[in-house]
N, CA, C and O of each residue as an XYZ file, in Angstrom:
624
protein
N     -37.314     40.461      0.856
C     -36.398     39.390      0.495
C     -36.715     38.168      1.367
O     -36.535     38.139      2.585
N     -37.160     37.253      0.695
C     -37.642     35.822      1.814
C     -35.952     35.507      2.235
O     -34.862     35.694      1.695
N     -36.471     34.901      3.572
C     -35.355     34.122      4.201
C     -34.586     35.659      5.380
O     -33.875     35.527      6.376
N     -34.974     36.654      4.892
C     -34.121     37.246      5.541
C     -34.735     38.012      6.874
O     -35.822     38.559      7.062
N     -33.457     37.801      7.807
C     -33.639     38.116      9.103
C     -33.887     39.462      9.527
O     -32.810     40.058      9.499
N     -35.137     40.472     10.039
C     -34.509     41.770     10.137
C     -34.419     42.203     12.216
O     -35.343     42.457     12.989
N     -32.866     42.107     12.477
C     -32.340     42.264     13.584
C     -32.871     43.483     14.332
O     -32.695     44.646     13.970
N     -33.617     43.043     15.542
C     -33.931     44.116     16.553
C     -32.873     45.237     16.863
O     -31.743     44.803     16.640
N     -32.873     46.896     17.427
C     -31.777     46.861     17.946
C     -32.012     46.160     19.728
O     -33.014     45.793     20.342
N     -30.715     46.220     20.038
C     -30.380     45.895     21.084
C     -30.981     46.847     21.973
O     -30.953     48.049     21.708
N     -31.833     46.136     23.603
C     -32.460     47.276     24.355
C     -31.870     46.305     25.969
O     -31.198     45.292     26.165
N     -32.404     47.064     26.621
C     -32.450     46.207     28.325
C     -33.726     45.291     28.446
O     -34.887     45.683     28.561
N     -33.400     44.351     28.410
C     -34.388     42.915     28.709
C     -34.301     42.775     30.188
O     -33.194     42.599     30.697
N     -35.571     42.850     31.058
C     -35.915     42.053     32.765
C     -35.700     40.524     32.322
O     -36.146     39.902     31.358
N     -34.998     40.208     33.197
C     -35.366     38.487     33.759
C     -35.840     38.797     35.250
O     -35.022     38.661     36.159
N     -37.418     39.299     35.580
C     -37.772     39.059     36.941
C     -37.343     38.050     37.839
O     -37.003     38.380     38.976
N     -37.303     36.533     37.384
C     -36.844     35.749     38.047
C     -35.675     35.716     38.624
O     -35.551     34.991     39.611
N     -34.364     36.616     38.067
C     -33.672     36.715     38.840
C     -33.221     37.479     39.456
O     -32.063     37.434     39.872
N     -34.099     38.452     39.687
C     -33.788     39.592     40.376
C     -34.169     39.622     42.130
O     -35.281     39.521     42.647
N     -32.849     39.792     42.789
C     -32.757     39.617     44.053
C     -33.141     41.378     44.760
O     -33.342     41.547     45.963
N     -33.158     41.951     44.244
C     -33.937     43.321     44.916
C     -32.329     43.837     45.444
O     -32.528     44.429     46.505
N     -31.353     43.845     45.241
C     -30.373     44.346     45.699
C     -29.971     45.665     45.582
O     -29.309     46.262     46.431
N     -30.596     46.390     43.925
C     -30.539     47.171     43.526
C     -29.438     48.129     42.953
O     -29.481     49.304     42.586
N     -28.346     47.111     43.016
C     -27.206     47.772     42.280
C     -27.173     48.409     40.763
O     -26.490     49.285     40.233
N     -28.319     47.486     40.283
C     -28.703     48.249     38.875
C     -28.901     49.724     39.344
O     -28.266     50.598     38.755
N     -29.711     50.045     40.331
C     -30.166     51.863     40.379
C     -29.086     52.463     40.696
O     -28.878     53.557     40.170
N     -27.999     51.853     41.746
C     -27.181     53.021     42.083
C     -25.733     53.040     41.373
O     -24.741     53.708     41.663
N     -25.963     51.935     40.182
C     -25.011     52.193     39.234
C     -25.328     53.467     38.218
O     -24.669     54.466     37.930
N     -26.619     52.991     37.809
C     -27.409     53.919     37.017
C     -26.994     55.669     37.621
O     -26.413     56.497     36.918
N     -27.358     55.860     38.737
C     -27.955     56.844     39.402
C     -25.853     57.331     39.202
O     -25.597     58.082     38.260
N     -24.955     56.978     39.861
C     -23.300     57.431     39.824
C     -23.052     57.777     38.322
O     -22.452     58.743     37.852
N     -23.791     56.533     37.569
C     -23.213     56.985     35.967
C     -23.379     58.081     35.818
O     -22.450     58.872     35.652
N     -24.959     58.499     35.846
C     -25.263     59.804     35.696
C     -25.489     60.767     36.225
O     -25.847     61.695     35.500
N     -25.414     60.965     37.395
C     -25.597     62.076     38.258
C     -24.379     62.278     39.319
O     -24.198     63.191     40.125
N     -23.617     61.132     39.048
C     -22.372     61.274     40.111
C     -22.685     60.881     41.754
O     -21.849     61.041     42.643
N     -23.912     60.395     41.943
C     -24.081     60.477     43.226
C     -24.927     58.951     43.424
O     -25.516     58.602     42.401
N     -25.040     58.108     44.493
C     -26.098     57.380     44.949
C     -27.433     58.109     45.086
O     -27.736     58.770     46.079
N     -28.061     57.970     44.218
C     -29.937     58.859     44.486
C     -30.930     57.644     43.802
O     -30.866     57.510     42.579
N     -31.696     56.905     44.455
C     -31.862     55.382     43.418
C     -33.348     56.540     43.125
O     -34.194     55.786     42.645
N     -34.054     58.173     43.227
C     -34.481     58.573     42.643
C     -33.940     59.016     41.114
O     -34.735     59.411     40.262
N     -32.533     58.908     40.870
C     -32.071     59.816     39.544
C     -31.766     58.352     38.506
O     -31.372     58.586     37.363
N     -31.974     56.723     38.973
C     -31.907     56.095     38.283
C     -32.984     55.899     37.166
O     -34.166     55.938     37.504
N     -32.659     55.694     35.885
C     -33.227     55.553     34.879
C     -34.000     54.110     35.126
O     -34.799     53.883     34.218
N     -33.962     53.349     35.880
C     -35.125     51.983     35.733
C     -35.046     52.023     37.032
O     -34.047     52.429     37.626
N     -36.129     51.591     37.608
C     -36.796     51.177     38.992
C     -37.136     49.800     39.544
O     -38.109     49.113     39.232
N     -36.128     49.499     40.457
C     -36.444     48.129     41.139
C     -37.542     48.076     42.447
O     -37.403     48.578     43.562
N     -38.552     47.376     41.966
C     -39.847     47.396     42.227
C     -40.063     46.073     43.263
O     -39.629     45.043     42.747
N     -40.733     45.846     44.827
C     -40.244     44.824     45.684
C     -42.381     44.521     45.432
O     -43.272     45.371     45.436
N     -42.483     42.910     45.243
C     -43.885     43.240     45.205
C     -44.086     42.439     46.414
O     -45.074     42.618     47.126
N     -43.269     41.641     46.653
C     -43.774     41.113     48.653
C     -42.093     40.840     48.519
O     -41.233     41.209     47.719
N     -42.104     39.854     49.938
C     -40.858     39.459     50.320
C     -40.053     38.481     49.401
O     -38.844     38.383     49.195
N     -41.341     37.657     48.824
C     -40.058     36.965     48.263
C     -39.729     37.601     46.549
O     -38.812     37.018     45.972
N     -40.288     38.503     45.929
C     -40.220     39.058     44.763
C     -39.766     40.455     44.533
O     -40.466     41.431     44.805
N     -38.425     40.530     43.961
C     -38.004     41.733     43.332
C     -38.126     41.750     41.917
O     -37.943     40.628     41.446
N     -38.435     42.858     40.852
C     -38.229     42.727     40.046
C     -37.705     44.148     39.451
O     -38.053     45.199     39.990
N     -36.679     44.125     38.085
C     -36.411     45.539     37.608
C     -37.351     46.023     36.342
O     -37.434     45.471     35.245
N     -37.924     47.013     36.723
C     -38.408     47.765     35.253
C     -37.521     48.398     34.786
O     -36.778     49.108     35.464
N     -37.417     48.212     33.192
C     -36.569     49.135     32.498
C     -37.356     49.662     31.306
O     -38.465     49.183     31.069
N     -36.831     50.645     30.524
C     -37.294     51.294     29.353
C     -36.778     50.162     28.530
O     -35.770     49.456     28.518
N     -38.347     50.327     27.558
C     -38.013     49.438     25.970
C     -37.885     50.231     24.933
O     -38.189     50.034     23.757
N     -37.091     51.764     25.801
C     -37.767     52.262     23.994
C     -39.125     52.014     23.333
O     -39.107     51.733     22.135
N     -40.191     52.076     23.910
C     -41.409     51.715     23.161
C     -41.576     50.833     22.306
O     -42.506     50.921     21.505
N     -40.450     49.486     22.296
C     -40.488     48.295     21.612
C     -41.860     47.375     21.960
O     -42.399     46.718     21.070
N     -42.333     47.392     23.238
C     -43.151     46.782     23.566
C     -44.548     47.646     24.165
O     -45.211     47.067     25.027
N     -44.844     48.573     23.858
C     -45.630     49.819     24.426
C     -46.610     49.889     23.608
O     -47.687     50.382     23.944
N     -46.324     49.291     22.131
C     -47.970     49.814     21.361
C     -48.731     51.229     21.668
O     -47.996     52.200     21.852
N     -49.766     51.371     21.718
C     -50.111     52.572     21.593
C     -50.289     53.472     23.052
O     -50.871     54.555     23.119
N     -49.585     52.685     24.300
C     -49.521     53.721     25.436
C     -47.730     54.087     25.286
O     -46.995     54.242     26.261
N     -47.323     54.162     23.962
C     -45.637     54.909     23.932
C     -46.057     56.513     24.327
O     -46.965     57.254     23.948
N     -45.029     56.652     25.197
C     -44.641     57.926     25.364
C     -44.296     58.991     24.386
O     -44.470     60.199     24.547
N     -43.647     58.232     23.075
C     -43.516     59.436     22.372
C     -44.717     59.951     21.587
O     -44.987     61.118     21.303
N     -45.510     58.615     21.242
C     -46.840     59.460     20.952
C     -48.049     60.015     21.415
O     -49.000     60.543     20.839
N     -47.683     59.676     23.054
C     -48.670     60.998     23.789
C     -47.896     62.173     24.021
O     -48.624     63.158     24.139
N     -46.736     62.409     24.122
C     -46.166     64.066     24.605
C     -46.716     64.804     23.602
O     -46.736     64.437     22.428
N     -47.246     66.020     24.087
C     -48.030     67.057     23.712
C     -47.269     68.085     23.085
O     -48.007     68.841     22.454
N     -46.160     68.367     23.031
C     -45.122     69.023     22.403
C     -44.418     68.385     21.590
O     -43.641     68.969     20.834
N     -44.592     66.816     21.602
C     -43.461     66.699     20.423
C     -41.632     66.702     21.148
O     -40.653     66.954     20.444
N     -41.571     66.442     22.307
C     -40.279     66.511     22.801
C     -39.802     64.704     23.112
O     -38.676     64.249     23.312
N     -40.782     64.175     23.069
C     -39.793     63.121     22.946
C     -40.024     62.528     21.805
O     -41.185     62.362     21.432
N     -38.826     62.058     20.968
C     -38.579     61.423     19.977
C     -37.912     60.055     19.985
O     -37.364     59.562     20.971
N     -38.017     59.485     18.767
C     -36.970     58.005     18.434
C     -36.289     58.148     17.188
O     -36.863     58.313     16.112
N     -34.832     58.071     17.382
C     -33.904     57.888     16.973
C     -32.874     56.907     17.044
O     -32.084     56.832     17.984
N     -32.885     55.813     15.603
C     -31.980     54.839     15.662
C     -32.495     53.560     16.652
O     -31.692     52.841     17.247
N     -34.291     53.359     16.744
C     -34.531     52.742     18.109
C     -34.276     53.172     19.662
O     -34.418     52.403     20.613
N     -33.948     54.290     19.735
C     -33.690     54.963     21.151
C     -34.818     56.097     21.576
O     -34.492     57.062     20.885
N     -35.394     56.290     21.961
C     -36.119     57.051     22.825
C     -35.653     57.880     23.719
O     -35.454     57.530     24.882
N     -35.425     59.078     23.276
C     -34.607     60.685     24.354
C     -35.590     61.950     24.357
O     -36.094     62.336     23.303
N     -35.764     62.379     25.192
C     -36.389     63.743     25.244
C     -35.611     64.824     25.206
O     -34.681     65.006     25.991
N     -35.932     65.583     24.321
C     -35.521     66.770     23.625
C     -35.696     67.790     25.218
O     -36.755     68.168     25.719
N     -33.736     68.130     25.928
C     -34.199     68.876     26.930
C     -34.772     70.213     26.754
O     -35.378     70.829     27.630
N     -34.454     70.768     25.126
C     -35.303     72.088     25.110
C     -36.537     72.199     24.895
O     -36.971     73.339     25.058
N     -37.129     71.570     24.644
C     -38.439     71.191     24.186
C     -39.406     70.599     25.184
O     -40.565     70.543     24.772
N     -39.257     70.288     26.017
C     -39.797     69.816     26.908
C     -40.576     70.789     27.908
O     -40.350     71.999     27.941
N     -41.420     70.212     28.639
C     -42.752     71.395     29.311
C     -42.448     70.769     30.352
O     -42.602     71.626     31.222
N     -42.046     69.642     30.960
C     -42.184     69.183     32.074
C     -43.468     68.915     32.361
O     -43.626     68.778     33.574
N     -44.940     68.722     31.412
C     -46.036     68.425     31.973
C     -46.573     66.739     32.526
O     -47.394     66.496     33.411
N     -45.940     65.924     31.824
C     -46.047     64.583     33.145
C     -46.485     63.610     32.081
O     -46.217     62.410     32.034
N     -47.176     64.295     31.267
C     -47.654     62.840     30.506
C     -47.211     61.766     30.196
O     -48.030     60.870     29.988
N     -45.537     61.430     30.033
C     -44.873     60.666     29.574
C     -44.769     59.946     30.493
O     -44.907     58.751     30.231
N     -44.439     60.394     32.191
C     -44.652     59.845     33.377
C     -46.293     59.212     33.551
O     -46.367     58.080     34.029
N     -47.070     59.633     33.325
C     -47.986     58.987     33.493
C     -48.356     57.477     32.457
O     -48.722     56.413     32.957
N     -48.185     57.672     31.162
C     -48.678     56.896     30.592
C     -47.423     55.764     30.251
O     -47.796     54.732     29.694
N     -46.426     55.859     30.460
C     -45.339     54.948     30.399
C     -45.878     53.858     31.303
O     -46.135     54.004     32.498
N     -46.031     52.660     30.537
C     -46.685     51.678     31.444
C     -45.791     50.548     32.088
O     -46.353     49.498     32.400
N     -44.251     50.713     32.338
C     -43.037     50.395     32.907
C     -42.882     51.241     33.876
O     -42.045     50.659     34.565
N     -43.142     52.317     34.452
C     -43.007     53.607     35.091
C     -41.712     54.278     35.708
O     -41.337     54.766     36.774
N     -41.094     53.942     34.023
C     -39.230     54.513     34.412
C     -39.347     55.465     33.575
O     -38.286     55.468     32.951
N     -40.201     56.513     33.079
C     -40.309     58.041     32.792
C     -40.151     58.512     33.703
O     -40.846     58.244     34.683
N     -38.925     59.622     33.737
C     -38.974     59.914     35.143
C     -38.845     61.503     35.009
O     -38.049     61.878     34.148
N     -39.628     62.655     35.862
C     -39.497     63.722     36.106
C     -38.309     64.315     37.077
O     -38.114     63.789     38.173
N     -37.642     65.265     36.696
C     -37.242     66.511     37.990
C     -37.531     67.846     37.577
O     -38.497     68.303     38.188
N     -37.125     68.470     36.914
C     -36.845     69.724     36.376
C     -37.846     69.212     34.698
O     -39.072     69.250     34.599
N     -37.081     68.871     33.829
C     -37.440     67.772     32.802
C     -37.581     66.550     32.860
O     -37.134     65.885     33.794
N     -38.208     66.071     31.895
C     -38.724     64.232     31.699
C     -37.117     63.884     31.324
O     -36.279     64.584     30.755
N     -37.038     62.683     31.808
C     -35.953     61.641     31.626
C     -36.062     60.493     31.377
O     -37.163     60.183     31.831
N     -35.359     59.155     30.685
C     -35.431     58.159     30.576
C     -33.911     57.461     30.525
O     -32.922     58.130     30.823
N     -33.813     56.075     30.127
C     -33.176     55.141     29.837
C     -32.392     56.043     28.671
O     -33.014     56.775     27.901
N     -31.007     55.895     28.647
C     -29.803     56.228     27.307
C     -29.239     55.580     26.952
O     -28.301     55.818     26.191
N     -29.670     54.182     27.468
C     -28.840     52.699     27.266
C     -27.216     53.398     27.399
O     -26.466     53.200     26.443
N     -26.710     54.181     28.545
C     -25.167     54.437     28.185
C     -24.857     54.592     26.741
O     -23.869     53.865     26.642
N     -24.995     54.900     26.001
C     -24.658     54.726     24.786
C     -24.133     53.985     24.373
O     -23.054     54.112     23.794
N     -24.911     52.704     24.597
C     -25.096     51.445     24.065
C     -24.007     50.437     24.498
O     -23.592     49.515     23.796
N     -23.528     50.796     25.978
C     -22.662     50.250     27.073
C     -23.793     50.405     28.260
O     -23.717     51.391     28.993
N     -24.741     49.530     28.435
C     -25.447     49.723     30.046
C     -24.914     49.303     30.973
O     -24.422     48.222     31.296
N     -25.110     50.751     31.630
C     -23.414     50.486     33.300
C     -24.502     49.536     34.281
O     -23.935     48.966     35.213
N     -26.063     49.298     34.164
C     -26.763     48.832     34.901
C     -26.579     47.214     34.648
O     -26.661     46.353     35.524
N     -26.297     46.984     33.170
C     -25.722     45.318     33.220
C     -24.897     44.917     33.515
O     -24.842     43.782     33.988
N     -23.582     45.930     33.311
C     -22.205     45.445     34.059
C     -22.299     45.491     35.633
O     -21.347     45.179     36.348
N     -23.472     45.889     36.093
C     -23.244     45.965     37.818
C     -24.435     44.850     38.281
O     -24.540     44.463     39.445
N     -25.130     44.492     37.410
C     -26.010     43.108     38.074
C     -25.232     41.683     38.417
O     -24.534     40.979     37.687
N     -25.407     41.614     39.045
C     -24.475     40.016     39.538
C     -25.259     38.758     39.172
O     -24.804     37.660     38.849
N     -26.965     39.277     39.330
C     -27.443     38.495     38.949
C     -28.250     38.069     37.090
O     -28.657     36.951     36.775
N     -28.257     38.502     36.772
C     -28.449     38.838     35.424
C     -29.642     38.878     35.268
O     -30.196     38.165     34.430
N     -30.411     39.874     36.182
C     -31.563     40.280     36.278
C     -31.854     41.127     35.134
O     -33.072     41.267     35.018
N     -31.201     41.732     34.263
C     -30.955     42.695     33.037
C     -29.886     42.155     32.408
O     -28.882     41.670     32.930
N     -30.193     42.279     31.076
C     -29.464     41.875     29.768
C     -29.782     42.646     28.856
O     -30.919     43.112     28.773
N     -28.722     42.941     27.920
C     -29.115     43.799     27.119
C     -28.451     43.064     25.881
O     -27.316     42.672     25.610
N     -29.680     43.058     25.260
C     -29.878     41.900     24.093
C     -30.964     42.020     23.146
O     -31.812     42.870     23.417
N     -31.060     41.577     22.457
C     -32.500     41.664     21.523
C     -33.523     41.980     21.791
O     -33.229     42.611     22.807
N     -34.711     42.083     21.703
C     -36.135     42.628     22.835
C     -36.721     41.111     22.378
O     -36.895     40.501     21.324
N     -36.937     40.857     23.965
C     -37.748     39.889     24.270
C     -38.889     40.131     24.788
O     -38.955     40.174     26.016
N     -40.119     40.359     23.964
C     -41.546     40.907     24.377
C     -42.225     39.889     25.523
O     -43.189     40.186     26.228
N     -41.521     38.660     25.544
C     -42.676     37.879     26.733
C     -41.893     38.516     27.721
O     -42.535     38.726     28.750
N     -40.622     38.922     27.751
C     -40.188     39.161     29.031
C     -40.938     40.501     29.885
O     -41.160     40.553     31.094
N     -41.250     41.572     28.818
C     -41.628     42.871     29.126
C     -43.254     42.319     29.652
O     -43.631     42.667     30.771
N     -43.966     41.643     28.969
C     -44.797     41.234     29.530
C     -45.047     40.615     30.820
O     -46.076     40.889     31.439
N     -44.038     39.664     31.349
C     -43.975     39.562     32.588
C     -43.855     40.405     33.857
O     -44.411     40.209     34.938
N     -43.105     41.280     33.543
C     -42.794     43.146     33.483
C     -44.055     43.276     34.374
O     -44.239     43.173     35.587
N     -45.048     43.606     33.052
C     -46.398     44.298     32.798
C     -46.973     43.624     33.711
O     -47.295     44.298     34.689
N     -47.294     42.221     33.760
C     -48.184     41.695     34.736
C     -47.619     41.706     36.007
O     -48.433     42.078     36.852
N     -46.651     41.465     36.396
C     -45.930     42.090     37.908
C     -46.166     43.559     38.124
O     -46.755     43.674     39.199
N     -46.017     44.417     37.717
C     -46.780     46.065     37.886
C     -48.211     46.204     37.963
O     -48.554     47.303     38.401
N     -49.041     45.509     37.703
C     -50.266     45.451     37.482
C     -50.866     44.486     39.061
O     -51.806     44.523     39.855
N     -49.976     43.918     38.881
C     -50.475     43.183     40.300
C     -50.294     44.080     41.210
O     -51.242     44.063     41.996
N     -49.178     45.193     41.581
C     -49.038     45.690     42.499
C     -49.836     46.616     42.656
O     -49.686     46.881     43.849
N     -50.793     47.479     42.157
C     -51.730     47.790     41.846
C     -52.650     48.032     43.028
O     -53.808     48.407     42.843
């Protein structure tokens, strides 16, 4: 149908620039879900690349991943997309790493099983706790993930 708009869903967008490294995004993340301060059990990782630069990685759901997505390297078939969301199937899962490895944001995260981003179910407790609006959760903005990408790559 010309003229017509077809609407992203809604994911977690970085604004590197304003991210002060404070990290309240992780240990909101980390209480939502695990009940505890562990900025290991947070679903996105605030990443310091010198003194004057913080920035947050978050999951895009493989909005911006092209062909290094996680769901199409797991070797079992345990992680899937549904509705634009990206979850790993906890029975299904091997715990073998690949998803951690090739996630090129590097917020796949292992313990027992692979984990990721659940966007809260579609309330992120990590945007209501940024002060700075280092994360937004809004439409996918691919230059932003790209900026992302080239800040991880530098650190390198």
């Amino acid at each position: 149908m010309k003229g017509r708009v077809v609407r992203m869903p809604k994911m977690l967008v970085p604004y590197p620039e304003n991210c002060t490294g404070c990290r309240f995004c992780e240990m909101a993340c980390s209480i939502y879900h695990e009940g505890k301060i562990n900025h290991a059990d947070a679903r996105l990782q605030v990443h310091r690349r010198n003194v004057k630069l913080d920035f947050a990685s978050v999951c895009t759901h493989c909005v911006s991943c092209g062909e290094d997505c996680c769901v199409l390297h797991c070797p079992v078939e345990a992680i899937k997309k549904k509705d634009g969301i990206v979850y790993v199937d906890q029975e299904e899962c091997t715990a073998c790493g690949t998803c951690v490895e090739v996630c090129p944001f590097g917020v796949m995260r292992m313990e027992e099983k692979a984990f990721n981003c659940d966007l809260c179910g579609g309330d992120p407790t990590c945007v209501k706790f940024c002060p700075m609006k280092a994360i937004v959760y809004e439409e996918p903005k691919p230059e932003q993930y790209e900026k992302v990408k080239k800040l991880l790559k530098e650190e390198e």
